[in-house]
SEFI-46730 format. One record per atom (N, C-alpha, C, O): residue number from 0; x, y, z. Coordinates in pm, 1 decimal, padded with zeros to 6 digits. Layout:
% residues N
+-----+----------+----------+----------+
!   n !       px !       py !       pz !
+-----+----------+----------+----------+
! NUM !        X !        Y !        Z !
...
+-----+----------+----------+----------+
This chain:
% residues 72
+-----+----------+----------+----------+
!   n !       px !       py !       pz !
+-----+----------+----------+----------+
!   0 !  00718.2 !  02094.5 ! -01311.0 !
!   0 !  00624.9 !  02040.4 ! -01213.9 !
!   0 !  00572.8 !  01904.0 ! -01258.1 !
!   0 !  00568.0 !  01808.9 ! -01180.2 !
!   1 !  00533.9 !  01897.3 ! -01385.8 !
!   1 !  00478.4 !  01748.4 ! -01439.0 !
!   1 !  00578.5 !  01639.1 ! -01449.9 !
!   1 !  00550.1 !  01526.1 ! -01489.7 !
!   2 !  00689.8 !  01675.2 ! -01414.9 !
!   2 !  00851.8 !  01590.7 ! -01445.8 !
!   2 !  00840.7 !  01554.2 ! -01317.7 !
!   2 !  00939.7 !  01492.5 ! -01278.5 !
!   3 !  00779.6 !  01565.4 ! -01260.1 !
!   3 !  00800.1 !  01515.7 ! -01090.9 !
!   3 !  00636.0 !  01447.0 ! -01075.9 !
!   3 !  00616.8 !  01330.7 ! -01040.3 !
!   4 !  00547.8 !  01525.3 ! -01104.0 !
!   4 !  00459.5 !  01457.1 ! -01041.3 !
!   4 !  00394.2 !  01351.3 ! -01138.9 !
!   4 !  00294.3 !  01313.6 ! -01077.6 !
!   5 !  00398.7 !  01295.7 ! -01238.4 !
!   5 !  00399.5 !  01197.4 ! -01339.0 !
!   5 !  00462.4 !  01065.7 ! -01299.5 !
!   5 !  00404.6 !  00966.4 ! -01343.6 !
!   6 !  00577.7 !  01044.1 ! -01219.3 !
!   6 !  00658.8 !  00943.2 ! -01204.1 !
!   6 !  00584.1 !  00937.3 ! -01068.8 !
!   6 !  00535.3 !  00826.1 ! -01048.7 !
!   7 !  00561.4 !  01030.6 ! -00967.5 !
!   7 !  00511.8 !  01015.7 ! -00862.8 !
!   7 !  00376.3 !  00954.0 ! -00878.0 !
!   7 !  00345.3 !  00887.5 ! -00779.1 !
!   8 !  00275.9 !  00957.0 ! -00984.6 !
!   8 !  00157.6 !  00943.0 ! -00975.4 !
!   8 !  00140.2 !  00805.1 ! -01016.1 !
!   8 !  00047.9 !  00738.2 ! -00969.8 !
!   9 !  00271.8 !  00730.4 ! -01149.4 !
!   9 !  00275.3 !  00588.9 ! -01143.7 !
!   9 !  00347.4 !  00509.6 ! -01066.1 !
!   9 !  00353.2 !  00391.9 ! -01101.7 !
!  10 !  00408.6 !  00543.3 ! -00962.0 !
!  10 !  00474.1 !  00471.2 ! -00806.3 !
!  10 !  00362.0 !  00493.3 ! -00711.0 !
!  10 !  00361.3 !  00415.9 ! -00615.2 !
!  11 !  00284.4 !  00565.6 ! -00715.2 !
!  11 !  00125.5 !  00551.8 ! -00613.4 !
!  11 ! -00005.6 !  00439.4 ! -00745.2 !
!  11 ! -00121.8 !  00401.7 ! -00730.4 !
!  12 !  00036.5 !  00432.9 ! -00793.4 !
!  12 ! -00046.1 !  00361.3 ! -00859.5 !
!  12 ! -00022.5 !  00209.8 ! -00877.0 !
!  12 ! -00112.1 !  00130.4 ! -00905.5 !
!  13 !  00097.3 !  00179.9 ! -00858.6 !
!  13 !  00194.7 !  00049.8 ! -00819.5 !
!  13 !  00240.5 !  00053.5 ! -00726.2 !
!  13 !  00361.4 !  00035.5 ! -00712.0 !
!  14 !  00136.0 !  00085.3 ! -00602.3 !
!  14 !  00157.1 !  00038.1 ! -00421.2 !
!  14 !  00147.7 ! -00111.6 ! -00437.3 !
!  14 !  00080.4 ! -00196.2 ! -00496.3 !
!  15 !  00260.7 ! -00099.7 ! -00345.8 !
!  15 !  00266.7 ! -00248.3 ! -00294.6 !
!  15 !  00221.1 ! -00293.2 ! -00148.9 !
!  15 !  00137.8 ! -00228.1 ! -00085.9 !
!  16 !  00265.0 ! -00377.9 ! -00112.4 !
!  16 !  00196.3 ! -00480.2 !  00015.0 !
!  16 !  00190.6 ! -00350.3 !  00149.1 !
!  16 !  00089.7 ! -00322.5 !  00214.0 !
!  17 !  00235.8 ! -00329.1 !  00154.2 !
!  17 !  00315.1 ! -00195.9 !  00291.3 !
!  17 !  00189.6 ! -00107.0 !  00266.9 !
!  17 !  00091.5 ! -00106.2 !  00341.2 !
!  18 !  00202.8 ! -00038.5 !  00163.3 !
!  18 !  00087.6 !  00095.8 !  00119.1 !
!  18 ! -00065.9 !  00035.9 !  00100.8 !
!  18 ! -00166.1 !  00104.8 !  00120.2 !
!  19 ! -00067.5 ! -00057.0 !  00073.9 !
!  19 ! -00229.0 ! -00153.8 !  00035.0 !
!  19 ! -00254.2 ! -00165.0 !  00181.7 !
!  19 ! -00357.2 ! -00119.6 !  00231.6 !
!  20 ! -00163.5 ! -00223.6 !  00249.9 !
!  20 ! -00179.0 ! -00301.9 !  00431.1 !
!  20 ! -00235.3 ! -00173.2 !  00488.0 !
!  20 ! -00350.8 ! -00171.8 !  00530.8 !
!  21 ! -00139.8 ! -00037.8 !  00491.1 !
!  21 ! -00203.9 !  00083.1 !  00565.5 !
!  21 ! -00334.3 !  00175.9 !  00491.0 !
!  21 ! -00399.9 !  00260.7 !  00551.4 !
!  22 ! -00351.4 !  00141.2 !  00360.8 !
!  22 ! -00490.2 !  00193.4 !  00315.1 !
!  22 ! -00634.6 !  00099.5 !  00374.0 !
!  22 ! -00746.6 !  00143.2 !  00400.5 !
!  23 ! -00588.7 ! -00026.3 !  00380.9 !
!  23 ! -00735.3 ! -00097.9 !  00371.1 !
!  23 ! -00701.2 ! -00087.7 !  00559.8 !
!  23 ! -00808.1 ! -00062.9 !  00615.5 !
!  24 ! -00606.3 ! -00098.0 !  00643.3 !
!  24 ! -00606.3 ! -00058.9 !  00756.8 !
!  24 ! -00728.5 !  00060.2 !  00791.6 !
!  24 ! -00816.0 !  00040.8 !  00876.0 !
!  25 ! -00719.5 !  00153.3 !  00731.0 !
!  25 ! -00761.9 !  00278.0 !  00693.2 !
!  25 ! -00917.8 !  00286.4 !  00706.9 !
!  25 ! -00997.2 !  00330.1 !  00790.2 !
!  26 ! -00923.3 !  00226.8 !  00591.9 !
!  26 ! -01083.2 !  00187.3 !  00593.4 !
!  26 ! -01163.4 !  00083.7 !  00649.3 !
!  26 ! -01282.0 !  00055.9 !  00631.7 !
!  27 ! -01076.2 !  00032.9 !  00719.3 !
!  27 ! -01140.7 ! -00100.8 !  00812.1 !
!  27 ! -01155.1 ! -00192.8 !  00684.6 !
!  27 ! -01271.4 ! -00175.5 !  00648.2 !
!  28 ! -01110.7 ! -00257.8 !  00622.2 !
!  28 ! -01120.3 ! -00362.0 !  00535.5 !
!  28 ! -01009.6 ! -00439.1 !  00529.9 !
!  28 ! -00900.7 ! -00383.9 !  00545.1 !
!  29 ! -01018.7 ! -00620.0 !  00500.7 !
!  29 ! -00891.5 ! -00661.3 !  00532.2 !
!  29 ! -00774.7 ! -00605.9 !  00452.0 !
!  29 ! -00785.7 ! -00542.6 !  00347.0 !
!  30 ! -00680.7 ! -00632.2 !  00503.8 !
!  30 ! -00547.1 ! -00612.0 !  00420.9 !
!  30 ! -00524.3 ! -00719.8 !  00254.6 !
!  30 ! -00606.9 ! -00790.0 !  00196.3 !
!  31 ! -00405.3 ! -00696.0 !  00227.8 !
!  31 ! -00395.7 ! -00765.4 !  00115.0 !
!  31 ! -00342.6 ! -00939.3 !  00175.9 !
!  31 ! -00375.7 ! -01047.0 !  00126.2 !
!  32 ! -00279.9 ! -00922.3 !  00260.1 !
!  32 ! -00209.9 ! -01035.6 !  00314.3 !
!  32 ! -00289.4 ! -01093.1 !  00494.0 !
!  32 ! -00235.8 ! -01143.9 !  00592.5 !
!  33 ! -00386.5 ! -01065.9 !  00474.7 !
!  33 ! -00497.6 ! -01109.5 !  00572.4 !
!  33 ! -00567.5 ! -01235.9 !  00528.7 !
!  33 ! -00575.7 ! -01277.1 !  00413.0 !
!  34 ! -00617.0 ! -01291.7 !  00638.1 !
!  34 ! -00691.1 ! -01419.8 !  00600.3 !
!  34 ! -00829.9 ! -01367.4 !  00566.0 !
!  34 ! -00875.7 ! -01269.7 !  00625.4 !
!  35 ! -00899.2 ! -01433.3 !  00467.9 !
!  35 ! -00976.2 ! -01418.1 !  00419.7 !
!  35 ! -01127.8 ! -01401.4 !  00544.5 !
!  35 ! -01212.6 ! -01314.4 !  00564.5 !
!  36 ! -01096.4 ! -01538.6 !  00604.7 !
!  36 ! -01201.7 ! -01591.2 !  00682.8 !
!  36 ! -01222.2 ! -01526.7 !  00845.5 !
!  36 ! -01291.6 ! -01552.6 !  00943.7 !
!  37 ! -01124.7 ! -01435.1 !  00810.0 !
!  37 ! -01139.5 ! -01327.5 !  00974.2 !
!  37 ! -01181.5 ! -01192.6 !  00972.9 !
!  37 ! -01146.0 ! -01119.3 !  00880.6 !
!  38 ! -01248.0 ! -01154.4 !  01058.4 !
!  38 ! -01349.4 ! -01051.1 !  01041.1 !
!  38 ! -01235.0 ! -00929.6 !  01027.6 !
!  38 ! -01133.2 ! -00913.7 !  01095.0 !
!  39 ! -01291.9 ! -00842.0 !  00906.7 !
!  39 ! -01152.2 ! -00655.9 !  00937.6 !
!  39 ! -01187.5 ! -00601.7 !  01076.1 !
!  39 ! -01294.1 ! -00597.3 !  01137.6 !
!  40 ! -01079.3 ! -00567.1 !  01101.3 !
!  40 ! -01102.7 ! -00488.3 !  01186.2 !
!  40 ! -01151.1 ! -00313.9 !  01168.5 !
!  40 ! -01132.7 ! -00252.1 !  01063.6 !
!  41 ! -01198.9 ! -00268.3 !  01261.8 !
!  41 ! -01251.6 ! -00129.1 !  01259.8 !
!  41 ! -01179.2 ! -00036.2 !  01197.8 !
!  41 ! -01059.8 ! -00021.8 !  01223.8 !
!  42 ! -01248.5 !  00044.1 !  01100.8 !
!  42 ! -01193.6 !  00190.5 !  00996.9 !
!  42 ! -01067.3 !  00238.5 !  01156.0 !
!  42 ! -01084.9 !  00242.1 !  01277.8 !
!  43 ! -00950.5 !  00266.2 !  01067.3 !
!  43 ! -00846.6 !  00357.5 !  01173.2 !
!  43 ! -00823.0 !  00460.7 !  01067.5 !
!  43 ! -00767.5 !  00419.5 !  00965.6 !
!  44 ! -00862.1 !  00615.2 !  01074.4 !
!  44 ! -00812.3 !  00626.9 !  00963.5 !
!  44 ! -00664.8 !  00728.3 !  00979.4 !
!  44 ! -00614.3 !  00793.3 !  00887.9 !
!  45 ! -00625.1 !  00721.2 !  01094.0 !
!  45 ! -00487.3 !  00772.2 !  01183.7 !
!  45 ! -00411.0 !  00640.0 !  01112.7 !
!  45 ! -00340.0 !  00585.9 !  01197.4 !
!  46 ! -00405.6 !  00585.3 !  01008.1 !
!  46 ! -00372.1 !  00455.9 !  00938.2 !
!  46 ! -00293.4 !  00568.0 !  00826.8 !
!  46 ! -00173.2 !  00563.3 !  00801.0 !
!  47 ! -00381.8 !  00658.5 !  00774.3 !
!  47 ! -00331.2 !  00760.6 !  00620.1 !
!  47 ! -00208.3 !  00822.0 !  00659.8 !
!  47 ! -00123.3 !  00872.7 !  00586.7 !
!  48 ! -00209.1 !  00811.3 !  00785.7 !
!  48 ! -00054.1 !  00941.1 !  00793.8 !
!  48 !  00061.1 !  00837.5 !  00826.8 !
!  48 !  00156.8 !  00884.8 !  00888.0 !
!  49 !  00064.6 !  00729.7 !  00801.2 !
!  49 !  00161.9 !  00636.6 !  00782.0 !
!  49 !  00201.0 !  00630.0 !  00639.2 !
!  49 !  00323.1 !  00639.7 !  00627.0 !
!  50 !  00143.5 !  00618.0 !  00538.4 !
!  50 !  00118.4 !  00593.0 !  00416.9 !
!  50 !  00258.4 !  00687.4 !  00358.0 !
!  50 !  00354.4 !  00610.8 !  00350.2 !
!  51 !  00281.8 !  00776.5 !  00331.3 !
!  51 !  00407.8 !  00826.5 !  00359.8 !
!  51 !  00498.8 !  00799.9 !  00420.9 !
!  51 !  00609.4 !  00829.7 !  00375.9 !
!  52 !  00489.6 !  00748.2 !  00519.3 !
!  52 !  00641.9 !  00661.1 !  00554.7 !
!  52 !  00641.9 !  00533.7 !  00536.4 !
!  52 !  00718.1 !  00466.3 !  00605.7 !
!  53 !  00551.3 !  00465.7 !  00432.6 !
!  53 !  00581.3 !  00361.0 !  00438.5 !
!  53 !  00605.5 !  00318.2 !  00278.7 !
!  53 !  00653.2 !  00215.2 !  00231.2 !
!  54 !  00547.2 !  00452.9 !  00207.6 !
!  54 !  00564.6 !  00441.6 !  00070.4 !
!  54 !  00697.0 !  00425.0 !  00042.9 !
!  54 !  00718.8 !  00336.2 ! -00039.5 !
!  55 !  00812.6 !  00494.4 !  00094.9 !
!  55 !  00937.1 !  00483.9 ! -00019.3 !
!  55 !  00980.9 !  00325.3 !  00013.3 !
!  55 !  01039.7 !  00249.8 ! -00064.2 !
!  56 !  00946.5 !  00302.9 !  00117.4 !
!  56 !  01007.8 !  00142.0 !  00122.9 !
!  56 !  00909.2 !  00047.1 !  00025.6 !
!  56 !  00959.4 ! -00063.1 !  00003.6 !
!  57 !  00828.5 !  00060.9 ! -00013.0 !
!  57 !  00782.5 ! -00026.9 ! -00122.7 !
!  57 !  00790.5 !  00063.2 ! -00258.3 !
!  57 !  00744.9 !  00002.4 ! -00355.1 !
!  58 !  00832.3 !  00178.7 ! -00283.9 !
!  58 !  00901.7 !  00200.8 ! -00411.6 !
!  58 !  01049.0 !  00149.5 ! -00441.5 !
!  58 !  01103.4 !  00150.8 ! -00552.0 !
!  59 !  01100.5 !  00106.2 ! -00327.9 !
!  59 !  01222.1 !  00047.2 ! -00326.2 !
!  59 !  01204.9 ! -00104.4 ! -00384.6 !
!  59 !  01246.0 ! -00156.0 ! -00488.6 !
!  60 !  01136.9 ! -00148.7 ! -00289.2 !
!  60 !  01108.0 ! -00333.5 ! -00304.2 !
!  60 !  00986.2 ! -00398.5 ! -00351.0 !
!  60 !  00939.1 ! -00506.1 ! -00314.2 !
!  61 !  00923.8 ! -00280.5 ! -00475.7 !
!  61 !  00869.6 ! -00324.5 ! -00581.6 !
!  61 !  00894.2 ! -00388.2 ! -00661.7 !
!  61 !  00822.5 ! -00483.9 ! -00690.9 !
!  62 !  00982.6 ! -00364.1 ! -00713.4 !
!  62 !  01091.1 ! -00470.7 ! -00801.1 !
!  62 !  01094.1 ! -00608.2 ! -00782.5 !
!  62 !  01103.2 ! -00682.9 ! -00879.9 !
!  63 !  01086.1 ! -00659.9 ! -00644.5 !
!  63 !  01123.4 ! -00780.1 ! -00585.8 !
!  63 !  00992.3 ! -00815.5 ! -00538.3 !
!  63 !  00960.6 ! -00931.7 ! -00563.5 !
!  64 !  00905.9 ! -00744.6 ! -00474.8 !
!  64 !  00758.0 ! -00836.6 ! -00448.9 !
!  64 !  00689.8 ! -00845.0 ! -00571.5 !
!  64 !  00601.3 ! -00930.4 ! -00577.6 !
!  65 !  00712.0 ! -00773.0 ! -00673.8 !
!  65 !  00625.8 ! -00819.2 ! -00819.5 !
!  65 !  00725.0 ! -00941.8 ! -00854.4 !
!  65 !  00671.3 ! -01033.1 ! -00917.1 !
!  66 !  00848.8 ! -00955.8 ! -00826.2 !
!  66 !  00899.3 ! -01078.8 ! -00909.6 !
!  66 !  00901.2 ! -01222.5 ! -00765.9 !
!  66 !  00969.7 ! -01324.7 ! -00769.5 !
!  67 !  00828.4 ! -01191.3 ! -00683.0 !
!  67 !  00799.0 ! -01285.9 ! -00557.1 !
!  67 !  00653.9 ! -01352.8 ! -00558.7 !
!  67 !  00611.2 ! -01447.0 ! -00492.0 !
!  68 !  00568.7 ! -01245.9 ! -00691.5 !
!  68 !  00444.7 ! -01275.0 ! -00680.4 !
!  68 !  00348.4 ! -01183.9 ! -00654.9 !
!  68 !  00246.0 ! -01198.5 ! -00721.7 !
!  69 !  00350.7 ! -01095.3 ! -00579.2 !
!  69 !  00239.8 ! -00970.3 ! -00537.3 !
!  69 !  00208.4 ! -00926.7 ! -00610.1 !
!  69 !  00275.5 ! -00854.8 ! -00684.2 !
!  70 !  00101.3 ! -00949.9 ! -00619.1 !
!  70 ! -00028.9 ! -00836.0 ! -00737.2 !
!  70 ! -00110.0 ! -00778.3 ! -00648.9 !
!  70 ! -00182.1 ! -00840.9 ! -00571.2 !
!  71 ! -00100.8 ! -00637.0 ! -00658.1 !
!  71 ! -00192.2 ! -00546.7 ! -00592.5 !
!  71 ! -00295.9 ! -00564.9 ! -00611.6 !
!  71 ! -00381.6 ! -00493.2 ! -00560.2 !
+-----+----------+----------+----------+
């Protein structure tokens, strides 16, 4: 059980742009790639049940937005 959920718990801990965008979606706070100077929009939190489908595509292209620049 810990052979699985160990690797799982440091790939949720190194979300990238995709998983950050639908959490702060979530809570009504801007995104990571939002302009600073525009108001968030309203808490959605029908935002969390995306978060799972959007995770394996940034466990995939982690690799490449940390070497593009993205810091969570």
């Amino acid at each position: 059980m810990h052979k699985v959920l160990l690797p799982l718990l440091c790939a949720a801990s190194l979300s990238s742009c995709a998983t950050s965008e639908m959490i702060s979606r979530a809570q009504g706070q801007p995104g990571p790639m939002d302009n600073p100077n525009v108001q968030p929009p309203p808490p959605m939190p029908a935002y969390y049940a995306l978060v799972p489908v959007v995770f394996p595509f940034d466990a995939i292209t982690w690799p490449i937005q940390l070497a593009m620049g993205y810091r969570p």
